[in-house]
C-alpha positions as CSV (number, residue, x, y, z in Angstrom):
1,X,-12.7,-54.9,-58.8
2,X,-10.1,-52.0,-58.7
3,X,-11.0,-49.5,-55.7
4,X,-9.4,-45.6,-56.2
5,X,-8.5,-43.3,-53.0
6,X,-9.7,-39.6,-54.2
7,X,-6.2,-38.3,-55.5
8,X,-6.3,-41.4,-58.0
9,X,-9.6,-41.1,-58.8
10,X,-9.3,-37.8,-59.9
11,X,-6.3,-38.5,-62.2
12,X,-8.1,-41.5,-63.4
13,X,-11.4,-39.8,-64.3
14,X,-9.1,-36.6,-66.0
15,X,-6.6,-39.2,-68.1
16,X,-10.0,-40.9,-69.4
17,X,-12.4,-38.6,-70.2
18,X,-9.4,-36.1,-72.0
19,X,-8.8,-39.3,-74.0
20,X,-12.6,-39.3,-74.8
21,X,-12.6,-43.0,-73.3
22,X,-16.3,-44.3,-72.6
23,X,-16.2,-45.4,-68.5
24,X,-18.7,-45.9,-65.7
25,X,-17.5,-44.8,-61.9
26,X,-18.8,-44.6,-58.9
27,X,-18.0,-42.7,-55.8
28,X,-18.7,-43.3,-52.6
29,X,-20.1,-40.6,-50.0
30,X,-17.0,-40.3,-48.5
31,X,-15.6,-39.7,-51.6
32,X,-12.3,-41.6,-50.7
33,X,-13.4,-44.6,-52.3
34,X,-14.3,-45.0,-56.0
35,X,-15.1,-47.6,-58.9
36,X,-13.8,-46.6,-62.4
37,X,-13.9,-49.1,-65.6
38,X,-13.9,-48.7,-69.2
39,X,-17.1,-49.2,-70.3
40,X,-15.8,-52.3,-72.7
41,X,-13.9,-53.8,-69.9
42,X,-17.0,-54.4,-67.7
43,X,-18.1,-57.7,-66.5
44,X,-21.9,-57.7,-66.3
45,X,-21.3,-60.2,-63.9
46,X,-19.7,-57.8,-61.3
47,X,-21.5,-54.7,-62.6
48,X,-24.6,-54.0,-64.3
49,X,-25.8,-50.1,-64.9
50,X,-28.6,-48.3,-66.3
51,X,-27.9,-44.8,-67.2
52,X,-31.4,-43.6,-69.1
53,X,-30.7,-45.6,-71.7
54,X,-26.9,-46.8,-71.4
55,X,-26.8,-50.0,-70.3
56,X,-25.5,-53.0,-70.2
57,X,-28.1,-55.2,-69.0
58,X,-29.1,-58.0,-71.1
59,X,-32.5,-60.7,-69.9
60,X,-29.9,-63.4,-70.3
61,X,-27.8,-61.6,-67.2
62,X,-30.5,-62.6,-64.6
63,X,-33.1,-64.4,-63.9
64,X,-36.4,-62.9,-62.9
65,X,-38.3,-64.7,-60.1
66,X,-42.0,-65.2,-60.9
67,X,-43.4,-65.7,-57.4
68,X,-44.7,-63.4,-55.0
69,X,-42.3,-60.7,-53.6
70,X,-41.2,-61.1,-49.9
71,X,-40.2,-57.3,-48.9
72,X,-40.5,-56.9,-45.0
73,X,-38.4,-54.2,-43.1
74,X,-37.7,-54.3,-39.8
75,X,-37.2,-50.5,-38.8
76,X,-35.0,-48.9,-36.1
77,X,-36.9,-48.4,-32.8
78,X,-38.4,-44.8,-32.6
79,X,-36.4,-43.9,-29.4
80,X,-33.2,-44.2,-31.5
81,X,-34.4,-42.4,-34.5
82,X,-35.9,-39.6,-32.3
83,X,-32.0,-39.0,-30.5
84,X,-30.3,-38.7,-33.9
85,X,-33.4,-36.6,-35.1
86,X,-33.2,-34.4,-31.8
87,X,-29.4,-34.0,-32.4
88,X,-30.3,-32.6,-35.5
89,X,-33.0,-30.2,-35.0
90,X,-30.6,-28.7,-31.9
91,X,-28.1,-28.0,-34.8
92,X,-30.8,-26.0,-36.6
93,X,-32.2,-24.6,-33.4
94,X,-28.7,-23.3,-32.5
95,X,-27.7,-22.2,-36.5
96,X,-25.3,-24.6,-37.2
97,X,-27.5,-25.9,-40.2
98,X,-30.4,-24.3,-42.2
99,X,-31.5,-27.9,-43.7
100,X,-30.0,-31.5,-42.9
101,X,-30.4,-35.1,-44.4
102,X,-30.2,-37.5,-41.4
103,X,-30.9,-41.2,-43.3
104,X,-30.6,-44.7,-41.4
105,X,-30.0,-48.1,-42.4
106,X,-33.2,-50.7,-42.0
107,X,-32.8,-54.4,-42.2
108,X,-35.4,-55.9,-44.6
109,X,-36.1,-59.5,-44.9
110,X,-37.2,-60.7,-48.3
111,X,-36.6,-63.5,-51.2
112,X,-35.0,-60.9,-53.4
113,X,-32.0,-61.0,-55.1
114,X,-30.0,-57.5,-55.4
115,X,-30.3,-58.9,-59.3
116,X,-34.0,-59.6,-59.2
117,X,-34.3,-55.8,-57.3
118,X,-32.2,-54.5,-60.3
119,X,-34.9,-55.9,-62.7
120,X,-37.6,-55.3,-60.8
121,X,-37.0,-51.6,-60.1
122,X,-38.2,-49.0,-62.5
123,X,-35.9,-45.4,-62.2
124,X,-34.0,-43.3,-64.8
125,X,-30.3,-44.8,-63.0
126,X,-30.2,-48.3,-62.0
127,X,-26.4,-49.8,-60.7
128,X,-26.2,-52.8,-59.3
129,X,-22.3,-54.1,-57.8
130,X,-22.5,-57.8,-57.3
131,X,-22.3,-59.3,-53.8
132,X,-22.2,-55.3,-52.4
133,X,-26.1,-53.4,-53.1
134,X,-28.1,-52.6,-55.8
135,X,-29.5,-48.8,-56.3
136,X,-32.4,-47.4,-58.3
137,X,-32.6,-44.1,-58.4
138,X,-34.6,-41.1,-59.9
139,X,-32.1,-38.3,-59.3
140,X,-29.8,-36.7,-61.0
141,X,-26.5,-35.8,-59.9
142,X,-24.8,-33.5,-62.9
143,X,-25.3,-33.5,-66.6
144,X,-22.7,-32.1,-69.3
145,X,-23.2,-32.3,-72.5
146,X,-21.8,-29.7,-75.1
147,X,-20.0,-27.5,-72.3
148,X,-23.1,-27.2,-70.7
149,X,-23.6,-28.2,-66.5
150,X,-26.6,-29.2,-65.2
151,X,-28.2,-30.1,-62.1
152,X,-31.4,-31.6,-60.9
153,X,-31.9,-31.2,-57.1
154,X,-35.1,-33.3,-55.6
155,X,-36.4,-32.1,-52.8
156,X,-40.4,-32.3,-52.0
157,X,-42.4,-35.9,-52.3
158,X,-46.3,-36.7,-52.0
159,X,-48.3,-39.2,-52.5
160,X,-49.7,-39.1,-56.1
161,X,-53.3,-40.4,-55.3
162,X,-54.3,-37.5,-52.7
163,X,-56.7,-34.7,-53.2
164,X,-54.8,-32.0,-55.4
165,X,-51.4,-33.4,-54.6
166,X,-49.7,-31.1,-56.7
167,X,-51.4,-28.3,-55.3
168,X,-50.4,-29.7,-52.0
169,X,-46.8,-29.9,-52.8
170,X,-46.3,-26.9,-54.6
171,X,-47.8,-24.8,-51.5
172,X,-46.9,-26.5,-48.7
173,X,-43.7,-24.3,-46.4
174,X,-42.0,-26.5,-45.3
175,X,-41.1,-28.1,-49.0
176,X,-41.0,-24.0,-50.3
177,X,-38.3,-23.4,-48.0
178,X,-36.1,-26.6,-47.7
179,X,-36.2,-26.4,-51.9
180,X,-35.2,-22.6,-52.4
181,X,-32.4,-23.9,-49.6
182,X,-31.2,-26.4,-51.4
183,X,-31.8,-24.4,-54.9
184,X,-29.3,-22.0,-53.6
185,X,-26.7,-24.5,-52.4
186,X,-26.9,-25.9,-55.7
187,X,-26.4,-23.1,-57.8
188,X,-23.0,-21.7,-55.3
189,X,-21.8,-25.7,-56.1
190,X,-22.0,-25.2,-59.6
191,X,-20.1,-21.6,-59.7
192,X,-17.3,-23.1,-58.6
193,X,-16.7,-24.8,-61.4
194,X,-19.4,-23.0,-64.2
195,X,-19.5,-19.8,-65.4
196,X,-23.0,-17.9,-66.5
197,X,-24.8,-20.5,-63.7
198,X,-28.4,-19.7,-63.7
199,X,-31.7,-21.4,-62.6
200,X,-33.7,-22.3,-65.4
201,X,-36.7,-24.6,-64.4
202,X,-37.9,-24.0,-60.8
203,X,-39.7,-26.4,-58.6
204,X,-41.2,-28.5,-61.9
205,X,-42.6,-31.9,-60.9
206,X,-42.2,-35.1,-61.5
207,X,-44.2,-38.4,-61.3
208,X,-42.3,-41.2,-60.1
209,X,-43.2,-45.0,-59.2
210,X,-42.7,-46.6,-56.1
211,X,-43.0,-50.3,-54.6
212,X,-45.8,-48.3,-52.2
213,X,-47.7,-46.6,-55.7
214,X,-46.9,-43.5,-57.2
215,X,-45.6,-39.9,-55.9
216,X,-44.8,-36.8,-56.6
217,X,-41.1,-35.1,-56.7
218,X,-40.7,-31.7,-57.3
219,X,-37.0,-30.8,-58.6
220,X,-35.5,-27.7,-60.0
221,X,-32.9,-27.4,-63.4
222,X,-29.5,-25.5,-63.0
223,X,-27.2,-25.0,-65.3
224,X,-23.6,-23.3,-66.5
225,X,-21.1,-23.5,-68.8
226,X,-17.7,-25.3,-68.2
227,X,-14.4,-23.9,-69.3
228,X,-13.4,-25.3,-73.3
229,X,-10.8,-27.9,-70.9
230,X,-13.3,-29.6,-69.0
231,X,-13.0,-33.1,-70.4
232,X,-9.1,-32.8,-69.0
233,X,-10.6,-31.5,-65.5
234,X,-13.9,-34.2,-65.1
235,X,-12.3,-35.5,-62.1
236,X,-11.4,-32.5,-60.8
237,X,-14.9,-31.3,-61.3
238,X,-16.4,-34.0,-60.2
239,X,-14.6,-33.8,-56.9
240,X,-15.3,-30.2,-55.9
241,X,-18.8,-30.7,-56.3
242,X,-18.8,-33.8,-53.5
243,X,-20.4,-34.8,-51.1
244,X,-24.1,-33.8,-53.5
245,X,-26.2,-30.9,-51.7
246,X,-29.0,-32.7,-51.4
247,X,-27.9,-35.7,-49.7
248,X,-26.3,-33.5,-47.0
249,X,-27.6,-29.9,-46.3
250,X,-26.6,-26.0,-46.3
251,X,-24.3,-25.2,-44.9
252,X,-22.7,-28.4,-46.3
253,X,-19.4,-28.5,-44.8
254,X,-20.8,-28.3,-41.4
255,X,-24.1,-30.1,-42.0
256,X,-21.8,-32.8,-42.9
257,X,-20.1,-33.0,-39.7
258,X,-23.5,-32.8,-37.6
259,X,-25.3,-35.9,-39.8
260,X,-22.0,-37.9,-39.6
261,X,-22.3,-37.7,-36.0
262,X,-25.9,-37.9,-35.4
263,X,-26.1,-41.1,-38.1
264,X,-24.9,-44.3,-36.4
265,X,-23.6,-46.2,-39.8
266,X,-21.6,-45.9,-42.6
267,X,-23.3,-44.7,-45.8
268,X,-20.6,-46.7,-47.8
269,X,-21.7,-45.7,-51.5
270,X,-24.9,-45.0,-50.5
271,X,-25.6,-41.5,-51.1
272,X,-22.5,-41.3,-52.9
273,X,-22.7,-41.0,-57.2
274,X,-22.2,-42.4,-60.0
275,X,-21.6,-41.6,-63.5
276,X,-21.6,-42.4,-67.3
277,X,-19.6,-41.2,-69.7
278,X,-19.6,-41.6,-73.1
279,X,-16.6,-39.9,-75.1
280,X,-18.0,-36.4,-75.3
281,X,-21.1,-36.2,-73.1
282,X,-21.5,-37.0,-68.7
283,X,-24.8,-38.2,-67.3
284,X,-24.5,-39.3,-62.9
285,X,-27.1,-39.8,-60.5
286,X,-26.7,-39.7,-56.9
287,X,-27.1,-43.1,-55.1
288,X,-30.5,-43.2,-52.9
289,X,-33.2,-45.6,-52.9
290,X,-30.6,-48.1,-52.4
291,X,-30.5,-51.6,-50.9
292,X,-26.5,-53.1,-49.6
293,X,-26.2,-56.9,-49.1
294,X,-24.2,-57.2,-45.5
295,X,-23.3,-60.8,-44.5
296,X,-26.0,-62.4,-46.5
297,X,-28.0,-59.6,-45.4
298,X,-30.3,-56.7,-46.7
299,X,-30.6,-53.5,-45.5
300,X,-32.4,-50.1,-47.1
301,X,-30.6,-47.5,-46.9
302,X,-33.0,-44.0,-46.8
303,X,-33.0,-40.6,-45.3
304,X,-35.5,-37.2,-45.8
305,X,-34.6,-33.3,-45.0
C-alpha cells in the first residue's frame, strides 16, 4: 500500500481527477497521511469500499460467520473521561470553543473479523483496509456532481423507539444550538472553495440502524458551485476543507488544538475521509463509527459534541 504526505496527496488527487481517472482515497485526520488507488488497480484483498452503491465487494471476498456475535467493550474508567471532558468544557467556559468533539478509543473483545464487521454493518459508506480497521459510516463528507458542492453535517441522535422522538430531537437546545453551530461552520468551509453557498435542507432527519436498534440523526444539506476547473483543483479542495467541522468544532482551528490535547490517542484515519470518484462525479464520507485492529486487537473508536 502506497501512503501520500499532504503536498503529494494533493498533486495526486489534482493529476487524477483532471485526467477523469476513477480512484478511491483516503485521508487521515491529520491529513498528512493518505491512501490513493485507481479504482482498477485495487486489491479487494487489501481494500474493500462501499460508496452508496460503488463497491467492490463481492460474497466470494469474505466469509460471513454464522454463529453468535461476541461484541463486548471494555470502556475507559469515568475518572479519565471526566478530565479530558472537564478540559473541554473549561475551553468553552473560557471562549476558546463554541462546540467541541472530544472522542476516545475503547478496547472491545469479540469473535469478529474487521471483514465479518464489514459485512455485517449496514451504512451508506463502508471501507475496510486489511489488517488496519474497518469503518461504517452514515455521514457524508462532500458531494460534487455537475459543479455542484454539497455537504451533509450530522449533528443530533435519539433513540428511535422513545415517545415522540422526533419531536424530542427536533426541540431539544442543546441539539438546536450545537447544529445551527456547526451549520454555520459548514457553510464558511464551503465559501472558501464555492461560490452562491446556501443552505438548502435544514435540520431533516434521518433513520439509521445500529448494533443497539434504531436512532434518529438529524442533518442539514449545503451546497455551492465550484469554479468550471475544479476537477484540476480536487486535491486542493479537498485539502482546504480538512480536518471535517463536525468531527472537530467552531472555531475549528483552535477547537482542534484543545481536543488534540484533551484526547489521549491518536485518531489515525479515524475521523479522517474518504472518497470515491468516478471520472466526472465525487461522493466521501467522513470516517466514524469505526473499529482499528492494534496488535491483534480491537478498539472502537467514538466521540459526541
Amino acid at each position: 500500500m502506497r501512503l501520500y504526505n499532504r503536498i503529494n496527496a494533493i498533486k495526486r488527487i489534482n493529476q487524477l481527477a483532471g485526467k477523469g481517472v476513477p480512484f478511491v482515497f483516503l485521508i487521515n485526520f491529520e491529513h498528512n497521511c493518505s491512501y490513493i488507488e485507481e479504482t482498477n488497480a485495487i486489491d479487494a484483498d487489501e481494500l474493500l469500499y462501499q460508496f452508496g452503491t460503488k463497491t467492490n465487494y463481492r460474497h466470494t471476498n469474505t466469509t460471513v460467520k454464522s454463529h453468535p456475535i461476541v461484541w463486548s467493550p471494555s470502556p475507559m474508567p469515568f475518572e479519565e473521561y471526566q478530565k479530558a471532558f472537564h478540559q473541554v468544557k473549561n475551553n468553552i467556559l473560557k471562549g476558546n470553543s463554541f462546540l467541541a468533539n472530544l472522542t476516545c478509543i475503547t478496547p472491545v473483545e469479540s469473535n469478529l473479523s474487521l471483514d465479518d464487521i464489514f459485512v455485517h454493518s449496514e451504512a451508506t459508506y463502508k471501507i475496510r483496509l486489511a489488517n488496519h480497521f474497518v469503518c461504517f459510516s452514515p455521514e457524508t463528507f462532500i458531494k460534487i456532481n455537475n459543479g455542484i458542492i454539497s455537504s451533509y453535517p450530522m449533528k443530533g441522535t435519539i433513540r428511535a423507539d422513545l415517545p415522540r422522538a422526533a419531536e424530542q430531537l427536533l426541540e431539544d437546545e442543546k441539539e438546536m444550538a450545537e447544529h445551527a453551530t456547526i451549520t454555520d461552520l459548514i457553510r464558511n468551509d464551503l465559501s472558501m472553495v464555492a461560490h452562491n453557498v446556501s443552505v438548502t435542507r435544514y435540520r431533516y432527519i434521518d433513520k439509521l440502524t445500529t448494533n443497539s436498534g434504531k436512532i434518529l440523526q438529524t442533518s442539514t444539506e449545503i451546497t455551492g458551485r465550484l469554479p468550471d476547473n475544479y476537477h484540476q483543483n480536487l486535491g486542493n479542495i479537498l485539502f482546504k476543507l480538512l480536518p471535517a467541522g463536525s468531527i472537530t468544532g467552531a472555531p475549528k482551528k483552535k477547537t482542534t488544538e484543545i481536543i488534540k490535547e484533551a484526547e489521549n490517542y491518536d485518531r489515525g484515519f479515524y475521523t479522517g475521509i474518504a472518497g470515491y470518484f468516478d471520472g466526472f462525479s465525487l461522493d466521501s464520507t467522513v470516517m466514524i463509527r469505526f473499529v482499528e485492529l492494534q496488535n491483534g486487537k480491537l478498539y472502537f473508536k467514538s466521540g459526541g459534541g
